[in-house]
C-alpha positions in Angstrom: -41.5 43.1 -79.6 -42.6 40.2 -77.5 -42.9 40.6 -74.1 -39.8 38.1 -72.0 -41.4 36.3 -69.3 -38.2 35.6 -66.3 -38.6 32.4 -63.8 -36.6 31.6 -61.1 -35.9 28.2 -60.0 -34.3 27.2 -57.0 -33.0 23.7 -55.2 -32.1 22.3 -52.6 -29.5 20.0 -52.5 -28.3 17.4 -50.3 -24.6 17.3 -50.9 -21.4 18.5 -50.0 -20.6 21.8 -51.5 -17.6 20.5 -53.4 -19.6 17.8 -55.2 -22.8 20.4 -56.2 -19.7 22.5 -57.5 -18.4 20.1 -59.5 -21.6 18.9 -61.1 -22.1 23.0 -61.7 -19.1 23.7 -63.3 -17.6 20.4 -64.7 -19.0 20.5 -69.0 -19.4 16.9 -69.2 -21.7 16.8 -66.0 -23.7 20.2 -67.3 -24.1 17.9 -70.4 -25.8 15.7 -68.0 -27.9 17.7 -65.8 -29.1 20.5 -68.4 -32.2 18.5 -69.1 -35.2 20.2 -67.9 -37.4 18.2 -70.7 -36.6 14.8 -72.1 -36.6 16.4 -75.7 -33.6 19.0 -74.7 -30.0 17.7 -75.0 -27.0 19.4 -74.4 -24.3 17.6 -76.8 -21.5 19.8 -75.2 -20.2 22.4 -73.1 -17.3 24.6 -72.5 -16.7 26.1 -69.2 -13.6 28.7 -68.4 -14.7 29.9 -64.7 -11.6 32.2 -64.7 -12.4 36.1 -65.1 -12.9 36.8 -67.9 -13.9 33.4 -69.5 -16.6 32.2 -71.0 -19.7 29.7 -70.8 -20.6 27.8 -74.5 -23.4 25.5 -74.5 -24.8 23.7 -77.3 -28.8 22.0 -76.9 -30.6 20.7 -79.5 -34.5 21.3 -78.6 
């Protein structure tokens, strides 16, 4: 079994918690964000934040 190597990142953020919220939760701006390489892509997103819902993401690597 290979061994799973965990990272943490963290940021700060200079913004109004409503608008960092937004950006966080909102698919079409996770589409835009989730881009930590300029060969990942994130084509869409679905985002229920109520309990029990769910988080789909698709990337293309």
């Amino acid at each position: 079994m290979a061994q799973v190597t965990r990272i943490t990142v963290e940021a700060t953020v200079n913004a109004p918690v409503a608008k960092v919220w937004r950006a966080w939760s909102t698919p079409s701006d996770i589409m835009q964000w989730n881009t930590p390489d300029p060969s990942w892509h994130s084509p869409s997103s679905e985002n229920d934040l109520r309990i029990g819902g769910k988080y789909v993401e698709s990337t293309n690597l």
